[in-house]
C-alpha positions in Angstrom: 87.3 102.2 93.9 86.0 103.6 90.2 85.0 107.0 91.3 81.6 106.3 89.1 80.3 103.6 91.5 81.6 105.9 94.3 79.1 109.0 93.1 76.5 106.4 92.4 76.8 105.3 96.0 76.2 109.0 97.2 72.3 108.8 97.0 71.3 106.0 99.1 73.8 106.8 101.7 72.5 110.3 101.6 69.0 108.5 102.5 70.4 106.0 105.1 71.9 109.1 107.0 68.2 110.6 106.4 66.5 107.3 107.7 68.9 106.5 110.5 70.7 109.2 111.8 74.6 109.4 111.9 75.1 107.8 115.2 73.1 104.9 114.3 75.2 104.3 111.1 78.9 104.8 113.2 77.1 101.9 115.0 76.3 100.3 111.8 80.1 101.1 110.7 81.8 99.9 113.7 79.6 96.1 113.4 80.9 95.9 109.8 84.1 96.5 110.7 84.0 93.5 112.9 82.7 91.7 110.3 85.6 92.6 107.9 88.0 91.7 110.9 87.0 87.9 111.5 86.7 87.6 107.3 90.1 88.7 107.4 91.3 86.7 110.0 89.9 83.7 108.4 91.2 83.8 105.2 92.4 82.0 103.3 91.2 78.4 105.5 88.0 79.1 107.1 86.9 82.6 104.6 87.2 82.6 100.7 88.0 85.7 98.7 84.3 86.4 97.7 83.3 86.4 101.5 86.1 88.6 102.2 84.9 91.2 99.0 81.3 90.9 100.6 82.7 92.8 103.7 84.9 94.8 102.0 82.0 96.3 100.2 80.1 96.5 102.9 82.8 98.7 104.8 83.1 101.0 101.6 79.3 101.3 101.8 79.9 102.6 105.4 83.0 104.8 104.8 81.0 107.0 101.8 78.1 107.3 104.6 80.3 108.5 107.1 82.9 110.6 105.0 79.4 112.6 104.1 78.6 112.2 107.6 82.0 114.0 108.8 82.4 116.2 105.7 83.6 114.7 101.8 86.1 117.8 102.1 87.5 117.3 105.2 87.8 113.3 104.6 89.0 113.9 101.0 92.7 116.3 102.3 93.0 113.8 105.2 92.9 111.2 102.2 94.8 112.9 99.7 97.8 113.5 102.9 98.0 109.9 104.0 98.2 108.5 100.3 101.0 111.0 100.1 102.6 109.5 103.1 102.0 106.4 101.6 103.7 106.8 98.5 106.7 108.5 99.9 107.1 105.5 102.2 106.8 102.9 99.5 109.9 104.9 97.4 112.0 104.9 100.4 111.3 101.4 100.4 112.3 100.6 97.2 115.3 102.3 97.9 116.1 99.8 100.3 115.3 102.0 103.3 112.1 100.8 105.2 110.0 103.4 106.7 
């Protein structure tokens, strides 16, 4: 995600956590989630890209409320560490090794 539309996201999740309460948005998270889920599993014959983007965006509206929720910090080094698995797997698999 451009990390602009990521800071301009900070605001109103700031004042949805305000409004709502954290458990009340993990609810919120967990029933977009879903959503995402049966989009996915849909597509491509019964769910078309745009609907599947409409969740998507959704969830990443839920994921900056609860990474401020649980602490940017913390989320941001569990992040950083699984992209680095990530790309570590992906150059032993280019090597012909799968992880």
């Amino acid at each position: 995600m451009n990390e602009r539309i990521w800071r301009k996201a900070t605001r109103p999740c700031r004042r949805a956590l305000a409004r709502w309460g954290v458990q009340r948005q993990v609810t919120r998270a967990v029933e977009e989630l879903g959503e995402l889920l049966t989009a996915l599993s849909r597509f491509p014959k019964r769910a078309t890209p745009e609907e599947v983007a409409d969740e998507i965006a959704d969830v990443m509206i839920m994921c900056r409320q609860l990474s401020m929720a649980f602490g940017d910090e913390l989320v941001t080094q569990r992040f950083t560490a699984k992209l680095q698995r990530l790309s570590e797997d992906v150059t032993t698999s280019v090597k012909g090794v799968e992880p």
